[in-house]
N, C-alpha and C positions, 0 to 999 in steps of 0.2 A: 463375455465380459464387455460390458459399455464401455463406450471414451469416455464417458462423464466416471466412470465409476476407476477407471484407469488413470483418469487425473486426480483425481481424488488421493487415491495410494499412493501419485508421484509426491503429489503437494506435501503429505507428511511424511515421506520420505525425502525431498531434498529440505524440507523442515529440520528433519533430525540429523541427516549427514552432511547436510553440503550438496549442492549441485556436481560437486567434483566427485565427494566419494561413494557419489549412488550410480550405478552402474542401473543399466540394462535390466540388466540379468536379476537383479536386487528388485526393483523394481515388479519385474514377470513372476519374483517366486510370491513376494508378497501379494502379487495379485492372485496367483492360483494358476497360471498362464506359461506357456513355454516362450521366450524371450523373442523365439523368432514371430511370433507370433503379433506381438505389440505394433511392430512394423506396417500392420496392415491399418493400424488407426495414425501412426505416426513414423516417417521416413526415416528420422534421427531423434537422437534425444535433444538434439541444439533444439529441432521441432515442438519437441516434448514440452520442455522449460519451458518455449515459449508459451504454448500455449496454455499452462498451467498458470505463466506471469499473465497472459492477456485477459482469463478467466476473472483472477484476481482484482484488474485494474477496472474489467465490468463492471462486477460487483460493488465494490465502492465507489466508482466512478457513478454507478444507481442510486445508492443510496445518498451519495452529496444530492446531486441532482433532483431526486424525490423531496431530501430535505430542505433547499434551496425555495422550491416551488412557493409562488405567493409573497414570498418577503419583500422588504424593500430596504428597510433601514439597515448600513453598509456592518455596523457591528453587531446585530440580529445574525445575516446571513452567513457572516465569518464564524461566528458561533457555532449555527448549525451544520456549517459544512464541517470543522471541525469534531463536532460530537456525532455525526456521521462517521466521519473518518474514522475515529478510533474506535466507535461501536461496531464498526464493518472488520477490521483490523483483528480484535480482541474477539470478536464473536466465531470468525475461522482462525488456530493461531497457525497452522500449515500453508493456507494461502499468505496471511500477516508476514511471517517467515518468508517467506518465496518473496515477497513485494519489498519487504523491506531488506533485502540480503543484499554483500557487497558484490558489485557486480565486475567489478574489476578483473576478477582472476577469467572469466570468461571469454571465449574467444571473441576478437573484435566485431565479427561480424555479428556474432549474437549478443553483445554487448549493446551496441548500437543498435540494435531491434527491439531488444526491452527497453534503454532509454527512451527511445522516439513513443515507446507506448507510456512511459515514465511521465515524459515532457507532455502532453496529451492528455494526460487525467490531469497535470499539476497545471495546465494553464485555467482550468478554475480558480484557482488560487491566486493567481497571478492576477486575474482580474478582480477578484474577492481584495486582493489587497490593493490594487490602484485606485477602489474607491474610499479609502479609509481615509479621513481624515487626524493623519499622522503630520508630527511636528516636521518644522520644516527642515532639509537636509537630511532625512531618515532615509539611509537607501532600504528601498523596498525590494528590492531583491534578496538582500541580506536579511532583513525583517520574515520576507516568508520563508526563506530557510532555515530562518532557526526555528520557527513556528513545525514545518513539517518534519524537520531534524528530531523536535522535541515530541511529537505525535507519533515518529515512526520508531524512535527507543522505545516506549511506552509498553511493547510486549516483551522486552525484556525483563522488566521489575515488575511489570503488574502482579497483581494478586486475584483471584477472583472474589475473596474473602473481605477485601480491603475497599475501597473508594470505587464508586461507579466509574465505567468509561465516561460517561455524560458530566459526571463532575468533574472527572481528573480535566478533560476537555475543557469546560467554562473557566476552569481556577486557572486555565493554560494564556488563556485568551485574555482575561482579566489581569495579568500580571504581565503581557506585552503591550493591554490596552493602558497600563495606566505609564509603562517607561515609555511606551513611542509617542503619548499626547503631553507629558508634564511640563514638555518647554514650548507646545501649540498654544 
């Protein structure tokens, strides 16, 4: 059994139960694997998570960044990092799940591991948005939280039948682009 292929089965496993109530053991049957056995790709499961989350934050962390390539103009970019986002998100929904789950109940130490990986993909955004020309007094921190607050629900209702990622994404963007500039 590969690690790629052992993450793989974690990812839609703490997808479907929770980080909490996927065990080990849960994990090793699904895989085909004797539980002691996983150990030898990963110490712990706090391990595990993690790098099932760091996988995740690659990934889309790639795909912004591919899509960013070349552009210039600051609501072009925002666009595409966004429609990146959610096409990276929607396209694994096990990783999506894993990235977007609350992390709270987690122990601190691995809390803090995956934030710092959290804070790290998101300081794109952070810069994506200090070049916007948004009205004045608009805090921008609040602005992109609600932007990736509203990108990271997105696999919750999605449809695969319904509106593309790429659209649901512009019409996302387009309706913060027109309340954050109407008093600029």
């Amino acid at each position: 059994m590969s690690r790629e292929t052992l993450m793989a089965v974690s990812a839609r496993l703490f997808a479907r139960g929770g980080f909490d109530a996927t065990s080990m053991r849960d994990i090793a049957g699904e895989a085909g694997m004797l539980a002691g056995s996983m150990y030898y790709h990963f110490p712990s499961k706090n391990d595990l998570i993690a790098a099932v989350y760091e996988q995740g934050v690659a990934e889309i962390g790639g795909a912004v960044d591919r899509a960013l390539a070349g552009l210039q103009e600051p609501w072009v970019r925002l666009e595409a990092a966004c429609v990146a986002h959610l096409q990276s998100l929607l396209a694994d929904r096990a990783h999506a799940a894993v990235m977007t789950a609350d992390l709270s109940r987690l122990d601190a130490k691995l809390r803090r591991r995956l934030v710092t990986m959290r804070d790290g993909y998101e300081r794109r955004f952070v810069e994506l948005v200090s070049t916007l020309p948004l009205a004045p007094g608009t805090d921008r921190t609040l602005w992109r939280l609600q932007l990736l607050g509203a990108l990271n629900w997105t696999p919750t209702w999605y449809r695969p039948d319904g509106k593309s990622p790429a659209t649901i994404a512009r019409a996302l963007v387009a309706a913060l682009r027109i309340s954050a500039t109407e008093a600029a």
